[in-house]
VOGU-3710 file (C-alpha; in Angstrom, 3 decimals, decimal comma):
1> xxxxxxxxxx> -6,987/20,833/-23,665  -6,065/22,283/-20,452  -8,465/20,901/-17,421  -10,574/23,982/-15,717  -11,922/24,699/-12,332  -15,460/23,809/-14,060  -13,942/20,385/-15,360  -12,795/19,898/-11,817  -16,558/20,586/-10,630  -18,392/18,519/-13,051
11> xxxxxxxxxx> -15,780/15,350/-12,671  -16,248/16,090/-8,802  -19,925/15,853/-9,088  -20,670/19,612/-7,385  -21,225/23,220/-8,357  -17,875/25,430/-8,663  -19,593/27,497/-5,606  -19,500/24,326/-3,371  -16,030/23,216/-4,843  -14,345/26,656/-3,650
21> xxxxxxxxxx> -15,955/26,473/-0,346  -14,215/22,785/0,271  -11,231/23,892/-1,107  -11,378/26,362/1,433  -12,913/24,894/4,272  -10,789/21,374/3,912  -7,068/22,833/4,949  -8,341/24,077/7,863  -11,363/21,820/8,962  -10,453/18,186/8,813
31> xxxxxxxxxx> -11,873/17,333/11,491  -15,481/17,946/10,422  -14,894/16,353/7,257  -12,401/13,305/8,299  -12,830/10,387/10,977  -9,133/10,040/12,146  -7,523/6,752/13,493  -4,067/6,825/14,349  -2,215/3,426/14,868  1,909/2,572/16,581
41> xxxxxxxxxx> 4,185/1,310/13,891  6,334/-1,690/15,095  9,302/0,081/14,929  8,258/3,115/16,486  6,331/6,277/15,494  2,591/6,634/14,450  0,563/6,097/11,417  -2,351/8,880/10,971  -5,379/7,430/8,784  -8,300/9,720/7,259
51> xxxxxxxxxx> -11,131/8,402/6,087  -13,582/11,382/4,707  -17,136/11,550/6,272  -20,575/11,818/4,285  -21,256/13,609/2,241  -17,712/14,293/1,003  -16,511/10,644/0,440  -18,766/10,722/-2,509  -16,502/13,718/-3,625  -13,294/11,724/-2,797
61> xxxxxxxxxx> -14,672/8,883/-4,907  -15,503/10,942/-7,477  -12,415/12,668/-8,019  -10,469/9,459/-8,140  -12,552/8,235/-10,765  -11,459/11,667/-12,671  -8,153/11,309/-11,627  -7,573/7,876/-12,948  -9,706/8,450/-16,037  -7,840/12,454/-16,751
71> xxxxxxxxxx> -4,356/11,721/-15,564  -1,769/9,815/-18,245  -0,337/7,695/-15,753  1,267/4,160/-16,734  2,991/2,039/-14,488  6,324/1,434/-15,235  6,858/-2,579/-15,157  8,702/-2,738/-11,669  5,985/-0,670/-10,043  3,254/-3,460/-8,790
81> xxxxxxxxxx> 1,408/-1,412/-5,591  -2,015/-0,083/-6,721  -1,613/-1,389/-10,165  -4,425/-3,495/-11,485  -3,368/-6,763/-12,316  -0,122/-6,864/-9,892  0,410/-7,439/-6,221  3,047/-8,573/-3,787  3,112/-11,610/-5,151  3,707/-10,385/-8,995
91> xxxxxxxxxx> 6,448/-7,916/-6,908  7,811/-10,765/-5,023  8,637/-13,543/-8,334  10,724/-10,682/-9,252  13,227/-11,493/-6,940  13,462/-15,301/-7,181  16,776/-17,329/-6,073  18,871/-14,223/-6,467  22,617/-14,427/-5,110  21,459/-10,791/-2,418
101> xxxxxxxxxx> 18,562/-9,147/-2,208  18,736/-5,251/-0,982  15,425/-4,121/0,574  14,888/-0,232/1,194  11,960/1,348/2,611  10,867/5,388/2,663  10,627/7,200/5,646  6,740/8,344/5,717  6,135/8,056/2,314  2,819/8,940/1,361
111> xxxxxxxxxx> 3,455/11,935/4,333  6,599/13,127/2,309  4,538/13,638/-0,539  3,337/17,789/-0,172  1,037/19,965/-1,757  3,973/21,395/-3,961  5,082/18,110/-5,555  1,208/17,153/-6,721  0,675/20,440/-7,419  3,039/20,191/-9,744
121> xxxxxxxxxx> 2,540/16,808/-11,233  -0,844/18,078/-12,065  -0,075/21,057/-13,725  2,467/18,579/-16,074  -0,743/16,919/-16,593  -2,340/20,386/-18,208  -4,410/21,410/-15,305  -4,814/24,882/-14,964  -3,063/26,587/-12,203  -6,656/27,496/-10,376
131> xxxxxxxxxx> -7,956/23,636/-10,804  -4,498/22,693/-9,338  -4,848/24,853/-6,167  -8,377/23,375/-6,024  -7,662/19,893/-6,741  -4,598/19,817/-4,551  -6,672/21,543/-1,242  -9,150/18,625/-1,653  -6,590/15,829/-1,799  -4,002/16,652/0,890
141> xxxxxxxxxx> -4,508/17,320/4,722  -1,964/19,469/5,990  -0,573/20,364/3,288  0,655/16,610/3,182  -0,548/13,741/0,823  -3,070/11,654/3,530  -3,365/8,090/3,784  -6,579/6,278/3,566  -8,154/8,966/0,589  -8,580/7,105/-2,594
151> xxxxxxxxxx> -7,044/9,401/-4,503  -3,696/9,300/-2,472  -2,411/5,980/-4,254  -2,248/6,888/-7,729  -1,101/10,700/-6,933  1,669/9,022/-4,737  2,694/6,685/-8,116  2,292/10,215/-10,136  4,800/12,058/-7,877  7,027/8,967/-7,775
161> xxxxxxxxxx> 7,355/8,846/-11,611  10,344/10,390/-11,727  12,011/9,289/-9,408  10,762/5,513/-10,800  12,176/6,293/-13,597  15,820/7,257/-12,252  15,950/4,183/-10,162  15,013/2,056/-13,085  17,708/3,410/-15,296  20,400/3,085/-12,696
171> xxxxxxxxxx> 19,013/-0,623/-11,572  19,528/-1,609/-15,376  22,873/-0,128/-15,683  24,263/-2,045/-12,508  22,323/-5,257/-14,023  20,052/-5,136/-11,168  16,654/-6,159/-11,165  14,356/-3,495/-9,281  10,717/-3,694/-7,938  8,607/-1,110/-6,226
181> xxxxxxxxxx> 5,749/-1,889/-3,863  4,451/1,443/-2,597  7,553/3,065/-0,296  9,027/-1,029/-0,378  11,761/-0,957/-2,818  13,573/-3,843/-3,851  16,832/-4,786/-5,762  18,434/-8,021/-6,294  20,985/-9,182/-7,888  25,147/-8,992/-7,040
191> xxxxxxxxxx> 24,047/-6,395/-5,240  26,669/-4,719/-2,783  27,257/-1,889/-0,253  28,059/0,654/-3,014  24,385/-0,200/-4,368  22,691/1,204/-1,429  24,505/4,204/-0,887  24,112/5,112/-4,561  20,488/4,277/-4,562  20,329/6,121/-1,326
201> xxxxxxxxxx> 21,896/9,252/-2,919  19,338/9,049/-5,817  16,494/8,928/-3,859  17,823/12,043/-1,314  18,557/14,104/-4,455  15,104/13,799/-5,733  14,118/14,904/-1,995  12,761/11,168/-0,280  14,350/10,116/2,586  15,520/6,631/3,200
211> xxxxxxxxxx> 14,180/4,537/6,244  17,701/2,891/7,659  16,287/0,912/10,041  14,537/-1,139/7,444  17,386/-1,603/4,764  18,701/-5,046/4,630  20,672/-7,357/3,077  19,285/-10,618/2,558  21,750/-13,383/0,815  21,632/-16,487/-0,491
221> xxxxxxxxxx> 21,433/-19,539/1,612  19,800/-17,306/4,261  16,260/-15,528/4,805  14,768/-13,882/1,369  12,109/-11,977/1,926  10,289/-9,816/-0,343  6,616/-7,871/0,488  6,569/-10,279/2,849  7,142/-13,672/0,856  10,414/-16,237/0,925
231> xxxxxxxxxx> 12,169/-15,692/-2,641  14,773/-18,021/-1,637  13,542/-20,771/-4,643  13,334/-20,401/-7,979  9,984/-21,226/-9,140  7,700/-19,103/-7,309  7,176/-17,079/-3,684  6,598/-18,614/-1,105  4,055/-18,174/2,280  6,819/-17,754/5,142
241> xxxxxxxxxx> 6,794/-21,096/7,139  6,006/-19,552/10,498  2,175/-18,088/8,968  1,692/-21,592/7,331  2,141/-23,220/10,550  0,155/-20,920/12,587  -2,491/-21,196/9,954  -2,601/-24,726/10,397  -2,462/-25,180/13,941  -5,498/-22,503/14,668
251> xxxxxxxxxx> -7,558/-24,789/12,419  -5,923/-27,686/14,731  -7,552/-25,681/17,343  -10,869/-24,860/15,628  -11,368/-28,822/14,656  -10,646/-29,963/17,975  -12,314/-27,284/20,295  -14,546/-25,263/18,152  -14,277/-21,708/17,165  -15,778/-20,224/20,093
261> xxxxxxxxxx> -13,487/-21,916/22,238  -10,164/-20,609/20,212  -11,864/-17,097/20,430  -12,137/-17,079/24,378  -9,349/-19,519/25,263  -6,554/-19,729/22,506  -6,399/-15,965/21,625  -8,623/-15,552/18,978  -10,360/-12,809/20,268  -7,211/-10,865/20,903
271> xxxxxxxxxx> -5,911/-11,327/17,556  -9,277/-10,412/15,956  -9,179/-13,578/13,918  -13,316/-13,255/12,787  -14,246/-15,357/10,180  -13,441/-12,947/7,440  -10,179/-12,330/8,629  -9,423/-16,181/8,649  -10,861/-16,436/5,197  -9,165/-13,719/3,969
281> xxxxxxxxxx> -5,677/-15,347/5,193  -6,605/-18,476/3,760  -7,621/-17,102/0,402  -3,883/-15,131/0,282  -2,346/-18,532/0,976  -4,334/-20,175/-1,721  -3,192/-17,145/-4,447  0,732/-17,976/-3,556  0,571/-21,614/-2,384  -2,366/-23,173/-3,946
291> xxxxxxxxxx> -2,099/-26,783/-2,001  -2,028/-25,479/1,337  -4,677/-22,647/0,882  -7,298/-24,115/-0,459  -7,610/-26,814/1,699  -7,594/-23,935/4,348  -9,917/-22,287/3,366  -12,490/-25,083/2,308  -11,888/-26,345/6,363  -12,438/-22,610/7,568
301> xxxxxxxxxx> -15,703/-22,318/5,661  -16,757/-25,027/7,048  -15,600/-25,143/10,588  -16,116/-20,902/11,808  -19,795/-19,905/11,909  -21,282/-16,746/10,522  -22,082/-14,296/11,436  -18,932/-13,359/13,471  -21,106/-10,942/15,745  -22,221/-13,330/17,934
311> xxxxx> -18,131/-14,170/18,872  -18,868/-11,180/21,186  -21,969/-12,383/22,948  -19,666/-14,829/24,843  -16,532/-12,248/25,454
//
């Protein structure tokens, strides 16, 4: 049955009279409704973050729920960002011990993604053109697709479908196998030049934009890296050797000095490395390595206090 303005209110968890007013107030107001944070990519160029404030995150939240329980969206089995039961590490063991590995990255992917193209999806997904123009006002900023929203994730897989789909087709044709971790796409195989200008050309003609600076070439015998893991063996990923030995020589550090003393005289501080953050390394070593993270993360539980707060007392 096609999905109404009142379906839209009732999933949204407000009147219709409050869910026009946002729709109309949210294009133009985002600053009353958004906390923005904008951070400096590496290789140039900013990153713009929106996190919605009370009492419309509960409307955000809600709409995602509707989203993923309305829209009939299944993964297709190389996509593995915001898909339950996959990660970079199911993305990565994709790519194992392959004779090249191509990665390609999107120029300002979830950015690229306008008000037309989910606009669009949704009406494939029998929305009604009204419930559309009012879902589509309370999920973009801009007219653009925003990150930090949770429902910009699985509207950015619905508006990728297609193109999914195309990449898939020509990946299996080529005998090429193809992963996608949000705008991180990844092919491996005998892959060659030709590859990437063909992919290249697929993606343009659906209207993304590849990121150049970021494509590369990664053979065998040399550095394989894949969502940030070495795919250069062929049983499983792989923590990059430079983050293993850091790891281990901050908990050098911590056994030796303490943790108060890495936080004010080794760096800590700088790096933000609190107790959770430390943890939560440890416990993403333990998921890909299991031998060197667990004993991690048993030594980091042990050795860094909590609560983190009082770090600051001595900074």
């Amino acid at each position: 049955m096609p999905y109404s303005v009142d379906d839209l209110a009732e999933q949204a968890g407000v009147s219709v009279e409050i869910l026009e007013r946002l729709s109309l107030i949210l294009p133009a107001g985002a600053g009353r409704i958004y906390d923005q944070r904008i951070y400096r990519k590496k290789h140039g160029g900013i990153r713009e973050v929106f996190n919605p404030k009370p009492p419309f995150d509960a409307v955000s939240k809600n709409l995602h729920r509707s989203f993923t329980s309305r829209l009939s969206y299944e993964a297709p089995d190389h996509v593995h960002g915001f898909v339950r039961g996959r990660s970079t590490i199911s993305n990565a063991s994709q790519h194992l011990a392959k004779a090249c590995v191509l990665r390609m990255d999107l120029e300002d992917f979830f950015p690229s993604i306008d008000a037309a193209k989910i606009k669009a999806s949704l009406r494939e997904q029998d929305y009604e053109e009204k419930a559309a123009d009012f879902a589509v006002n309370l999920v973009t900023i801009g007219g653009k697709l925003p990150i930090g929203l949770s429902t910009s994730p699985l509207l950015s897989n619905l508006a990728f479908l297609s193109t999914d789909r195309s990449l898939a087709e020509y990946a299996q044709s080529e005998g090429l196998s193809f992963t996608r971790y949000v705008d991180d796409l990844t092919f491996s195989g005998d892959v060659t030049d030709r590859h990437s200008v063909d992919i290249a050309q697929i993606l343009d003609d659906a209207g993304w934009s590849v990121n150049t600076r970021k494509t590369a070439f990664m053979r065998r015998g040399g550095p394989q890296y894949v969502t940030g893991l070495y795919v250069g063996e062929s049983d499983s990923p792989r923590i990059p050797r430079q983050v293993k030995r850091k790891m281990r020589w901050i908990l050098h550090v911590i056994s030796k000095f303490g943790y108060y003393t890495y936080m004010t005289e080794f760096g800590g501080a700088e790096e933000v490395m609190l107790r959770r953050r430390l943890l939560g390394w440890a416990c993403y070593i333990a998921a890909v390595e299991p031998d060197v993270g667990y004993p991690l993360l048993r030594a980091f539980d042990e050795l860094v206090p909590d609560p983190d707060q009082d770090i600051y007392d001595l900074l």
